[in-house]
C-alpha positions in Angstrom: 22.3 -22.4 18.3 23.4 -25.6 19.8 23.7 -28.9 18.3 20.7 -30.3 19.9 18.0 -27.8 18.7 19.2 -27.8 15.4 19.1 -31.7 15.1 15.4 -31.2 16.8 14.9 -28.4 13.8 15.7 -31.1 11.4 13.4 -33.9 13.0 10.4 -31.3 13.1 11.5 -30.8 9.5 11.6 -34.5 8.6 8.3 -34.7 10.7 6.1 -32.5 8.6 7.2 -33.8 5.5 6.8 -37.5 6.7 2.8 -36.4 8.3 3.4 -38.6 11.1 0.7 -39.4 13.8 1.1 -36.4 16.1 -0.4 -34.0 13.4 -4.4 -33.7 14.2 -6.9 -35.3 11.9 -7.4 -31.8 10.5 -3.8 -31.2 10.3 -3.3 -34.8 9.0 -6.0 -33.9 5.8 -5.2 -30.4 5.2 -1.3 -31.6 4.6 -2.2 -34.4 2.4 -4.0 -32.5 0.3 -0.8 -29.9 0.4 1.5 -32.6 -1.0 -0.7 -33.8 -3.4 -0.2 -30.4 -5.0 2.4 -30.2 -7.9 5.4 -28.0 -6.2 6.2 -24.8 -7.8 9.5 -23.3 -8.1 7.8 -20.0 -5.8 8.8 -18.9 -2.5 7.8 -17.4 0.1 9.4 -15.0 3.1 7.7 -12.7 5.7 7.6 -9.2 4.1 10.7 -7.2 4.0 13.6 -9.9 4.5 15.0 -12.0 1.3 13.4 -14.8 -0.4 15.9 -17.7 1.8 14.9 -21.0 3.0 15.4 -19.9 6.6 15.0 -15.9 7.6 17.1 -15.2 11.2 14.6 -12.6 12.7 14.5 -10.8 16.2 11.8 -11.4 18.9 10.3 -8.3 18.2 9.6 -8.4 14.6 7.4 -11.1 14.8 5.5 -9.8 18.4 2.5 -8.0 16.5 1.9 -10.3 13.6 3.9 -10.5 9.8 2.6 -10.8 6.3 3.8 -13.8 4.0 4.8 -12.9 0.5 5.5 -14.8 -2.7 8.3 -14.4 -4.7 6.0 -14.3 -7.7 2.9 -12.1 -6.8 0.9 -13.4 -9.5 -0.2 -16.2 -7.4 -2.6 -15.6 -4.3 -1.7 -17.5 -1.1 -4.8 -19.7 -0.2 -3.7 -21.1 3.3 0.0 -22.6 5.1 0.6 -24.5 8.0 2.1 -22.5 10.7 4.1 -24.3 13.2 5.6 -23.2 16.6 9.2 -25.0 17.7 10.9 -24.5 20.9 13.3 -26.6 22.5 11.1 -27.6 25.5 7.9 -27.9 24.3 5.4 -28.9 22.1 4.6 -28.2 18.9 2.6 -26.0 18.2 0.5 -25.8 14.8 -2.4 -24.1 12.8 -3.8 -23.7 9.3 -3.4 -20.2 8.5 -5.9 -18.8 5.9 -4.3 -16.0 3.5 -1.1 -14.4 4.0 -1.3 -12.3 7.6 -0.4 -14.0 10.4 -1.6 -12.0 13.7 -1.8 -12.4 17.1 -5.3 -13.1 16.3 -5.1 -16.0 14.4 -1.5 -17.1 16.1 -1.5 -16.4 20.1 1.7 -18.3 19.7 3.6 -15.3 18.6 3.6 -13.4 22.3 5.5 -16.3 23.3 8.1 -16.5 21.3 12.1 -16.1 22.2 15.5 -16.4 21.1 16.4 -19.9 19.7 13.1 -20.6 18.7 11.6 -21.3 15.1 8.4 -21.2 13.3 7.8 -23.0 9.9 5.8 -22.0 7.2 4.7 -25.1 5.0 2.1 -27.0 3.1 1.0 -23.7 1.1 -1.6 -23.6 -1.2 -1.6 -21.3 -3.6 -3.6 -20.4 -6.7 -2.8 -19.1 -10.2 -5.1 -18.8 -13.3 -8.1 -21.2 -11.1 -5.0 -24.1 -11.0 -3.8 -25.0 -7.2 0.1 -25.8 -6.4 2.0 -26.3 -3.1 5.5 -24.0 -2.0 8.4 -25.4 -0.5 8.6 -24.6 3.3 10.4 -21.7 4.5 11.8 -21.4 8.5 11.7 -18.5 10.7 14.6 -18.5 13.6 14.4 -16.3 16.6 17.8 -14.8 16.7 17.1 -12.4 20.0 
């Protein structure tokens, strides 16, 4: 990865914790209510790689869709925000209800190539009829 992409990872990163303008109104609300959320010590990966803050994936892995799990199953996953990150483009973003993520519900995902990230964040989750919030977890495209 060159320098510049990964200083435009961390922007995209400071972005979505900062909910600047560029988020929709939808997007705007659906966040705030995220990090209003008391944070839980819980994360989350894409089923079968470990429980890391950023997962190096190929291409292919990710073509036909993944499943978000928690490190603690007791808790159900509610909705994320799922955002797309290539180096010359837009961002791409959508609330993703549950934990499958599919072509379906993310079109985004046929697109996708080497150098590229997604970024799961603003999670809301549920435990015992209480609601709480994950920290973020990044997918890189590694080929």
């Amino acid at each position: 990865m060159t320098r510049h992409f990964i200083i435009k990872i961390i922007l995209l990163v400071l972005s979505l914790l900062n909910l600047n303008d560029s988020f929709s109104q939808k997007t705007w609300d659906f966040a705030r209510e995220a990090k209003a959320l008391p944070t839980i010590n819980n994360k989350a990966t894409v089923k079968g790689f470990p429980f890391e803050k950023a997962i190096y994936t190929s291409k292919d892995s990710l073509n036909n869709g993944f499943r978000v799990e928690l490190q603690d199953p007791s808790y159900k996953i509610i909705s994320f925000l799922l955002s797309y990150y290539c180096e010359h483009c837009d961002i791409w973003e959508k609330v993703i209800y549950g934990k499958v993520v599919s072509t379906e519900n993310a079109p985004i995902l046929k697109k996708i190539k080497k150098g590229e990230s997604l970024s799961l964040g603003f999670f809301k989750v549920e435990k015992g009829g209480k609601f709480y919030t994950l920290p973020e977890t990044v997918i890189i495209v590694t080929d």
